[in-house]
C-alpha positions in Angstrom: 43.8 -2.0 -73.3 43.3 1.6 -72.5 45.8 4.0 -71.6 43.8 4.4 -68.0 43.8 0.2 -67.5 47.6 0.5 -68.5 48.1 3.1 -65.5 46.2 0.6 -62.8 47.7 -2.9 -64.1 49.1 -4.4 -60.8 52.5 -5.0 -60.6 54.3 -7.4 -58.0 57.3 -5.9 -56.7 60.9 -7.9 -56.0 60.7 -6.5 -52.4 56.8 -8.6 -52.0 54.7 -4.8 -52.5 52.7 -4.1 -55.1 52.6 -1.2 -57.2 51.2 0.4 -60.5 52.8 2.6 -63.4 50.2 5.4 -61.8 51.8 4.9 -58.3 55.0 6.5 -59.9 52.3 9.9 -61.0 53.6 12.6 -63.2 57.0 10.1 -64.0 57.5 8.8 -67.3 58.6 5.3 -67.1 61.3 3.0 -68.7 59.9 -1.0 -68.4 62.6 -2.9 -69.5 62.7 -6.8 -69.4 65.9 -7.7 -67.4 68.0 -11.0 -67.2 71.2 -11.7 -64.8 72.9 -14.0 -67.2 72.2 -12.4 -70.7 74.6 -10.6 -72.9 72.7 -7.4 -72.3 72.9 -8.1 -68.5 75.4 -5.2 -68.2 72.9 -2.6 -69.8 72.4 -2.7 -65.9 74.7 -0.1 -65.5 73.8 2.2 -68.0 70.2 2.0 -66.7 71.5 3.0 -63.6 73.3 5.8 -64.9 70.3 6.8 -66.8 67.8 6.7 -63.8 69.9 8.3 -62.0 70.8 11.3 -64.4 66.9 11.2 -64.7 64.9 10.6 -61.9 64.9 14.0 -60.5 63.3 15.6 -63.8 60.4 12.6 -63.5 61.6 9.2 -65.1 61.4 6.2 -63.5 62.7 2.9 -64.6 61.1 -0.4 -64.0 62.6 -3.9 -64.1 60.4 -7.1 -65.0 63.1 -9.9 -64.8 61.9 -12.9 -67.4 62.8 -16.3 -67.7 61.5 -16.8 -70.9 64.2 -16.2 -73.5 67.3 -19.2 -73.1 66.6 -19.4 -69.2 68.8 -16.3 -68.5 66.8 -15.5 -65.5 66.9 -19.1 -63.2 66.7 -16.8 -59.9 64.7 -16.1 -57.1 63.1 -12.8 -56.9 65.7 -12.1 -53.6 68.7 -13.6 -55.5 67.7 -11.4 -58.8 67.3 -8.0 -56.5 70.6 -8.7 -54.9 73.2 -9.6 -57.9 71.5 -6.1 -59.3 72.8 -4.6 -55.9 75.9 -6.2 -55.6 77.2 -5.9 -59.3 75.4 -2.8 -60.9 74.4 -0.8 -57.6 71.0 -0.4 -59.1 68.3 1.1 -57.2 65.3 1.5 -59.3 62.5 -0.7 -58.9 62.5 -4.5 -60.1 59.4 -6.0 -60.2 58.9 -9.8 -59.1 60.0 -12.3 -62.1 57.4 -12.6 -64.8 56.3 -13.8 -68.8 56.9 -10.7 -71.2 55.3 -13.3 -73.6 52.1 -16.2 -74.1 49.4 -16.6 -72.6 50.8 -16.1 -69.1 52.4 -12.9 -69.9 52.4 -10.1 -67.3 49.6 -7.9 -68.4 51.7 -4.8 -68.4 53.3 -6.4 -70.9 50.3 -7.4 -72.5 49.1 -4.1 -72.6 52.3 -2.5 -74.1 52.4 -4.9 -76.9 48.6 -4.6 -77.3 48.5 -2.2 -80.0 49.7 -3.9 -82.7 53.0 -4.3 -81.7 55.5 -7.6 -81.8 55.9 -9.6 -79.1 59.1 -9.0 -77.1 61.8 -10.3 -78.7 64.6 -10.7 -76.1 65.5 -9.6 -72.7 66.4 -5.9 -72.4 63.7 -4.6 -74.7 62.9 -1.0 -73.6 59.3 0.2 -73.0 58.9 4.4 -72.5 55.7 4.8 -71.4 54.8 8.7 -70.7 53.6 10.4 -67.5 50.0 9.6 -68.9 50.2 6.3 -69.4 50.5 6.4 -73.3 53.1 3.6 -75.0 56.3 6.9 -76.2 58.7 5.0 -77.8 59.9 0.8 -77.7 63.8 0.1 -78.3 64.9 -3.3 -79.1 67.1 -5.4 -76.9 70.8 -3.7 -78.6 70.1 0.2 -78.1 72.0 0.8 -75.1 70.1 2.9 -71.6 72.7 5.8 -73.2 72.3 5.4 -76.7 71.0 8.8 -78.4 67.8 7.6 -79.9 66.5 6.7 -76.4 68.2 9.7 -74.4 65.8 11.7 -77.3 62.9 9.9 -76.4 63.6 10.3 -72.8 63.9 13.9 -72.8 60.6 14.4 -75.2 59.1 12.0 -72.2 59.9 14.5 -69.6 59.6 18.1 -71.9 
């Protein structure tokens, strides 16, 4: 999949809109895989933190909740978008809940894994995808929204 098709893949958001990763133009974006009831589930607030500390210098960060790894995300898109509220106070976009993985994978997902790379693993696998669309960096589940590898990656996103 092209860089340009990567831009203009639909994406279903939690709140019933859709969007694409060129709706958020001139932002680099962090697409992260999401679960409520995962061991990584309180990466929430780091991501927070991050988009936060970030967003005003052009990163966005995107959540695709997944049901696919151990059933960690049973929820409704409503009941995902408010336990994110209620116990990390996040406020970046979720998209509706999705396949990272298979045949009836999101095709954002498809595209980001496209180019020779593994499928995901586990929930909370980091995507950084630059302003233009191109694939930056990919962080497994364990590095951490503040860990320094991806703060790196997240400023050489932005520079």
């Amino acid at each position: 999949m092209t860089t340009q098709t990567l831009n203009i893949v639909p994406i279903a958001l939690n709140d019933g809109t859709t969007s694409t990763l060129a709706a958020l133009a001139n932002k680099a974006v962090l697409v992260v895989n999401v679960a409520s009831e995962c061991g990584f589930t309180p990466q929430y607030e780091a991501l927070e933190a991050l988009y936060e500390n970030y967003r005003g210098r052009g990163l966005e960060i995107l959540g695709m909740p997944c049901n696919q790894f151990g059933g960690q995300e049973p929820g409704t898109n409503e009941e995902i978008g408010e336990f994110c509220r209620k116990n990390f106070g996040v406020t970046f976009p979720l998209a509706a809940k999705a396949d990272v993985n298979g045949d009836s994978a999101h095709p954002l997902f498809r595209a980001l894994t496209n180019q020779g790379e593994e499928p995901v693993k586990w929930n909370f696998e980091k995507f950084l995808v630059k302003a233009d669309g191109t694939l930056l960096a990919r962080f497994p589940s364990a590095v951490a929204p503040d860990a320094p590898e991806l703060l790196a990656a997240v400023e050489l996103a932005l520079a």
